[in-house]
FIGU-677007 format. One line per field, with one value per residue: x, z, y of N, C-alpha, C in turn; chain; residue number from 1; residue in three letters. Coordinates in steps of 0.2 Angstrom, whole numbers, plus 5000, padded with zeros to 4 digits. Layout:
<recs>
n.X <- [X:...]
n.Z <- [Z:...]
n.Y <- [Y:...]
ca.X <- [X:...]
ca.Z <- [Z:...]
ca.Y <- [Y:...]
c.X <- [X:...]
c.Z <- [Z:...]
c.Y <- [Y:...]
unit <- [A:...]
pos <- [NUM:...]
code <- [ALA:...]
</recs>
This chain:
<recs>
n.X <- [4694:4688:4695:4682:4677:4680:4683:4667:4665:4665:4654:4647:4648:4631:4621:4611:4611:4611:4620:4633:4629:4620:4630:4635:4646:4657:4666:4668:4678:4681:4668:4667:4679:4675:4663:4668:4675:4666:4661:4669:4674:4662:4658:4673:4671:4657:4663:4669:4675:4681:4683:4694:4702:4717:4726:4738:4735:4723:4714:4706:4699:4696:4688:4694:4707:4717:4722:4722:4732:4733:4741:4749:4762:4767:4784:4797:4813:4829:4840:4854:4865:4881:4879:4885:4880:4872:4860:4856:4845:4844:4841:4824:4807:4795:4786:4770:4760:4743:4733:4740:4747:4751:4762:4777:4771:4768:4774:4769:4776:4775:4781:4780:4778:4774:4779:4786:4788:4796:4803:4813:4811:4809:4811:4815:4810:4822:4818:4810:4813:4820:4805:4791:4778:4770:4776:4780:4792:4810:4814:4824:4825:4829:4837:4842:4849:4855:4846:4839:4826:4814:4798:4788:4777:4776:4765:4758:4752:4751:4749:4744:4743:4731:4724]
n.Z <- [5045:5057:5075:5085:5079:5078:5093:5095:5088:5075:5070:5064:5070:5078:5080:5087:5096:5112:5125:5130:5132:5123:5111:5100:5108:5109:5120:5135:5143:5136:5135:5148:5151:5144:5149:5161:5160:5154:5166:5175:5166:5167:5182:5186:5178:5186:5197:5197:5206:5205:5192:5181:5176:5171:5167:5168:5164:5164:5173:5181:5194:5204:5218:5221:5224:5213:5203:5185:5176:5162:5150:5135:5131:5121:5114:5108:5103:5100:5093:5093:5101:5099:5102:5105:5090:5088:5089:5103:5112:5124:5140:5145:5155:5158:5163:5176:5186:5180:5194:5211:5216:5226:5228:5216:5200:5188:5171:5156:5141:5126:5109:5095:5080:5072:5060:5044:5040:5031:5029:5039:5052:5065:5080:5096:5113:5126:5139:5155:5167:5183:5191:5202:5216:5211:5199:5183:5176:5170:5152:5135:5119:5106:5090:5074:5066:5064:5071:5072:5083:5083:5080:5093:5102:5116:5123:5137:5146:5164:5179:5195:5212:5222:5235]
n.Y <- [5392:5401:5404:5407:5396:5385:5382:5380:5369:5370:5376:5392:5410:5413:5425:5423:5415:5415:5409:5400:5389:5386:5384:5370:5361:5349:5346:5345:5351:5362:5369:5372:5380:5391:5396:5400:5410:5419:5422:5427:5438:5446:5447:5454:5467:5469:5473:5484:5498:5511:5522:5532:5548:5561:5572:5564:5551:5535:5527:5511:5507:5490:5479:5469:5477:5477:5486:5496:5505:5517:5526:5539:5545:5556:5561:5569:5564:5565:5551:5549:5546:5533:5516:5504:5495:5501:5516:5526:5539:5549:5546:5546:5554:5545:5555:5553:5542:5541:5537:5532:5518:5504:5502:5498:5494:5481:5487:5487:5495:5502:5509:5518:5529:5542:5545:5538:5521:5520:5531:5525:5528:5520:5513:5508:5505:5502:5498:5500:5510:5513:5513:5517:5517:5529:5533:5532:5531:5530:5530:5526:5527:5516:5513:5507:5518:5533:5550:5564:5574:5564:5561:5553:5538:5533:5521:5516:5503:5498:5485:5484:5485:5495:5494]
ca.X <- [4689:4691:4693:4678:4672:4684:4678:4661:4665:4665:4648:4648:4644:4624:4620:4604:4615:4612:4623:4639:4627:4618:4634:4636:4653:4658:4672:4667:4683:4681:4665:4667:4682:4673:4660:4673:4679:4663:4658:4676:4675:4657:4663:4677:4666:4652:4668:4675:4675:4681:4688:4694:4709:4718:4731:4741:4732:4717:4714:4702:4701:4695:4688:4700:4713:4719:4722:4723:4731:4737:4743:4751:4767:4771:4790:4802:4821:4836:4843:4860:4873:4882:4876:4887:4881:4865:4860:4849:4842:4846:4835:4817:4804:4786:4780:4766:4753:4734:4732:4745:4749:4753:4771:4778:4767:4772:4773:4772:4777:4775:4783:4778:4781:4770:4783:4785:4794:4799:4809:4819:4811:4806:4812:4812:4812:4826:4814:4806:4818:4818:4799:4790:4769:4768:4780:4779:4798:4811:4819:4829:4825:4834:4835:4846:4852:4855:4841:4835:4821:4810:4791:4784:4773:4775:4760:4760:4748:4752:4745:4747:4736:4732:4725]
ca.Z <- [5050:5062:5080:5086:5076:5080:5099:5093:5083:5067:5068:5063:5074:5076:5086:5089:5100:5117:5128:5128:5132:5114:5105:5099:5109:5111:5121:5142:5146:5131:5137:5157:5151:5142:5155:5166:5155:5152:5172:5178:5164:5172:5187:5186:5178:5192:5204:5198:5211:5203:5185:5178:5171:5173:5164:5167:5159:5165:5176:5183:5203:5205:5224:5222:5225:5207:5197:5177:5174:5156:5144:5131:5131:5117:5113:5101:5106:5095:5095:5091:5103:5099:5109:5101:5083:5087:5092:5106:5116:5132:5144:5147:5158:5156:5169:5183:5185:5184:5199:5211:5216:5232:5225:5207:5197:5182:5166:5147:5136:5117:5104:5089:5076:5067:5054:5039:5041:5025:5030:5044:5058:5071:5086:5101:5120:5129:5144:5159:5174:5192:5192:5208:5214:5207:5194:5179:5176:5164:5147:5131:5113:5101:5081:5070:5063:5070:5071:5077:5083:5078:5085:5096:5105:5122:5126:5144:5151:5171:5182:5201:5218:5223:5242]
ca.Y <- [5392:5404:5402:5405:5394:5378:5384:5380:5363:5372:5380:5398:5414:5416:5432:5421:5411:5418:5407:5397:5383:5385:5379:5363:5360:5342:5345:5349:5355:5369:5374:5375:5386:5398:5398:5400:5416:5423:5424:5431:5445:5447:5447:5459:5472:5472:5475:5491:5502:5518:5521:5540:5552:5567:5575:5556:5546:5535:5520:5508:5500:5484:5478:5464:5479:5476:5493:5497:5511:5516:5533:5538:5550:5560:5565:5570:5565:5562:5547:5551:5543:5530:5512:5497:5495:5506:5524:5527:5544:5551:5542:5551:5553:5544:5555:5549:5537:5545:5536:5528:5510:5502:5499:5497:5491:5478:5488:5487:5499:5501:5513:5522:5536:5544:5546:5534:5519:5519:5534:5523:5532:5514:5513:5503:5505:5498:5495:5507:5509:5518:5515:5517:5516:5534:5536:5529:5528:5532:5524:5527:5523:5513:5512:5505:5525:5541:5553:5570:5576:5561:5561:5545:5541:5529:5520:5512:5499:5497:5485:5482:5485:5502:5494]
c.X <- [4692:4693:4688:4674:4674:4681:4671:4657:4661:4658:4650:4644:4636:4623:4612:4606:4616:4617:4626:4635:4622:4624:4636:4644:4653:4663:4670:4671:4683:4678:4664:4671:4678:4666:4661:4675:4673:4662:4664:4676:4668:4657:4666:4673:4659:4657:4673:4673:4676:4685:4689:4700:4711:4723:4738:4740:4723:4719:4708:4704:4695:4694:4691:4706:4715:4717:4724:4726:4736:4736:4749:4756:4770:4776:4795:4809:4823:4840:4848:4866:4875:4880:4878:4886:4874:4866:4854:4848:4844:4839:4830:4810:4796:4782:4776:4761:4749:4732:4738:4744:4751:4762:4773:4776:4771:4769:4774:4773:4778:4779:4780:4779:4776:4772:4784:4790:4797:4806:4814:4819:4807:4811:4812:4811:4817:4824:4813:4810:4817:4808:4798:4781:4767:4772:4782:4789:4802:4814:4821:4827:4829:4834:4843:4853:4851:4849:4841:4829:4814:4803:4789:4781:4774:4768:4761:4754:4753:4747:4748:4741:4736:4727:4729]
c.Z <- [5056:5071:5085:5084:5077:5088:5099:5089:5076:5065:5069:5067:5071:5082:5088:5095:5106:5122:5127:5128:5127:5109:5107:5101:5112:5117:5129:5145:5142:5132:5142:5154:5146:5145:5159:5165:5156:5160:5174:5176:5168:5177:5189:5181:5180:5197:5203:5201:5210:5195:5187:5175:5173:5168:5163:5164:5162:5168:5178:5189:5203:5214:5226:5226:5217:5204:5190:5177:5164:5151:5140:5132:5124:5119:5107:5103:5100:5098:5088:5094:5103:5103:5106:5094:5082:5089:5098:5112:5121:5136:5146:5150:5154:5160:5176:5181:5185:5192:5205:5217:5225:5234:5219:5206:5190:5176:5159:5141:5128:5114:5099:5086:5072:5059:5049:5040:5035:5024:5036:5050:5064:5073:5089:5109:5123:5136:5149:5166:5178:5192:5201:5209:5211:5201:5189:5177:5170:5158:5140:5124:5109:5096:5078:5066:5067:5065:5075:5075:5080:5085:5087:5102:5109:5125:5132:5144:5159:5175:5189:5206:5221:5232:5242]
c.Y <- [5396:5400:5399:5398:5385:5377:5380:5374:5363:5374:5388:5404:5413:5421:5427:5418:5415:5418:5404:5390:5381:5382:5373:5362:5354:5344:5349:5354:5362:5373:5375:5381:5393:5400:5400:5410:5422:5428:5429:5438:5448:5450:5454:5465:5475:5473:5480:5497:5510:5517:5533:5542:5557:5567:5569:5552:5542:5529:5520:5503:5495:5485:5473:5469:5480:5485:5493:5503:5511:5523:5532:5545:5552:5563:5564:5572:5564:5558:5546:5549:5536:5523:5505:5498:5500:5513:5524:5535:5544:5549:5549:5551:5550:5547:5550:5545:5543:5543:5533:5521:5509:5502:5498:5491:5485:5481:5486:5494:5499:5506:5512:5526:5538:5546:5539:5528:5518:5523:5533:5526:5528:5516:5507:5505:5501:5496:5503:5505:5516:5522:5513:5518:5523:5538:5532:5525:5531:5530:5526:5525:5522:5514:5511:5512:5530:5545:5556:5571:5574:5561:5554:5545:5532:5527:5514:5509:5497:5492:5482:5483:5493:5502:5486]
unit <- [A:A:A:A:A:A:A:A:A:A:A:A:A:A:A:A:A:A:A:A:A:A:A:A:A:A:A:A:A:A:A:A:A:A:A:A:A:A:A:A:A:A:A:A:A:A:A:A:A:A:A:A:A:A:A:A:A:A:A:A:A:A:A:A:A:A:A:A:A:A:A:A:A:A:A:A:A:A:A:A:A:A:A:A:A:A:A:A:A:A:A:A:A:A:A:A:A:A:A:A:A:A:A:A:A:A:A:A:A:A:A:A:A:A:A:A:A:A:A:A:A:A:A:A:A:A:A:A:A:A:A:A:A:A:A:A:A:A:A:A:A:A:A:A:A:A:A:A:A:A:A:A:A:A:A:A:A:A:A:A:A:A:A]
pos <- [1:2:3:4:5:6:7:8:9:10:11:12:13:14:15:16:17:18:19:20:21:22:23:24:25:26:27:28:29:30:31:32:33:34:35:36:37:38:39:40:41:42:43:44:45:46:47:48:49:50:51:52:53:54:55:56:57:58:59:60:61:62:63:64:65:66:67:68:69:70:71:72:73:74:75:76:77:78:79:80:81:82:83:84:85:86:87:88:89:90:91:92:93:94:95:96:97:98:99:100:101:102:103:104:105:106:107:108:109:110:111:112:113:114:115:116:117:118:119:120:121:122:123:124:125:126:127:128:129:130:131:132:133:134:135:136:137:138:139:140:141:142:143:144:145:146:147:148:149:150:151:152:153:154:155:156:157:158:159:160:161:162:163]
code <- [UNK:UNK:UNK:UNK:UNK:UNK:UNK:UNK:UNK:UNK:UNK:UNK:UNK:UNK:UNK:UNK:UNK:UNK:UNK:UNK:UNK:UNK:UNK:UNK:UNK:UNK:UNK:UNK:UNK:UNK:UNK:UNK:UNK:UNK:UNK:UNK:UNK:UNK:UNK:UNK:UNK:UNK:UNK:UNK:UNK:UNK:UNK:UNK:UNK:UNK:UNK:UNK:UNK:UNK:UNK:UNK:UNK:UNK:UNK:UNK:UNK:UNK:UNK:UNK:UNK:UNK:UNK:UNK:UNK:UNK:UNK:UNK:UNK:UNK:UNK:UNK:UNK:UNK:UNK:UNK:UNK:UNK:UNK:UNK:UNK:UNK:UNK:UNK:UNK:UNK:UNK:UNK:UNK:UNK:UNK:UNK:UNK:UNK:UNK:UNK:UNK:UNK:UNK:UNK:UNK:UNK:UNK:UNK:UNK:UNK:UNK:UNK:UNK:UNK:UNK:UNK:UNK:UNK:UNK:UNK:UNK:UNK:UNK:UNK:UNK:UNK:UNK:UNK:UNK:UNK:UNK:UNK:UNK:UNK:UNK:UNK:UNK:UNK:UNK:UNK:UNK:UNK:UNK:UNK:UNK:UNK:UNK:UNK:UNK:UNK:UNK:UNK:UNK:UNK:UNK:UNK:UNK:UNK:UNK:UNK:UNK:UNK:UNK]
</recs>
């Protein structure tokens, strides 16, 4: 059973089912919160003020203040210097925001490879340091073996207040 479907006290999606107040939820508290959910994401989708992109990546303003911003940085470092029992890359930049911030924003960072992991080419991020409202910041990848010139790909989401 899925989730929804526990949500729902084990009845199954019907697209016939227009509102949260069509499912058979015993349980008040389960269905205020997902009226609760549905309105806010509502909400926050009739109150974005400006979205767009550039060459940085793309973001979306909120009239809360509230900014999205989020790209994708392709690069290919070699991680080759020693670092305790690991190897990790000379520290490198993620570039700028698409838009910017009122002040550093709180990010998250992902890694990726396009290369095989079969052939031992994961990674990690050691984290995003000397960020600032328009500068993404910079940081280091890790992996278990030494490697050159391996391809990956740093996806950021950013978010913070841009009034």
């Amino acid at each position: 059973m899925g989730l929804c479907e526990i949500i729902r006290g084990g009845v199954p999606i019907d697209s016939s089912m227009s509102s949260t107040s069509d499912y058979p939820v015993k349980n008040k508290v389960v269905n205020e919160a997902i009226n609760s959910a549905k309105t806010t994401l509502q909400n926050n989708i009739n109150n974005v003020v400006q979205s767009g992109s550039n060459s940085n990546g793309s973001f979306v303003k909120y009239d809360d203040g509230t900014m999205i911003c989020y790209k994708h940085v392709n690069v290919t470092v070699s991680v080759t210097n020693t670092w305790g029992t690991l190897y990790e890359s000379p520290a490198f930049s993620l570039g700028n925001f698409p838009a910017s911030f009122t002040a550093a924003p709180v990010i998250s960072a992902t890694v990726s490879t396009t290369k095989s992991l079969s052939a031992g080419f994961s990674g990690w991020l050691e984290g995003v340091f000397a960020s600032t409202a328009s500068f993404v910041g910079q940081t280091y990848i890790l992996r278990p073996t030494s490697a050159a010139n391996v391809p990956y790909t740093i996806d950021i989401i950013a978010i913070g207040k841009w009034k």
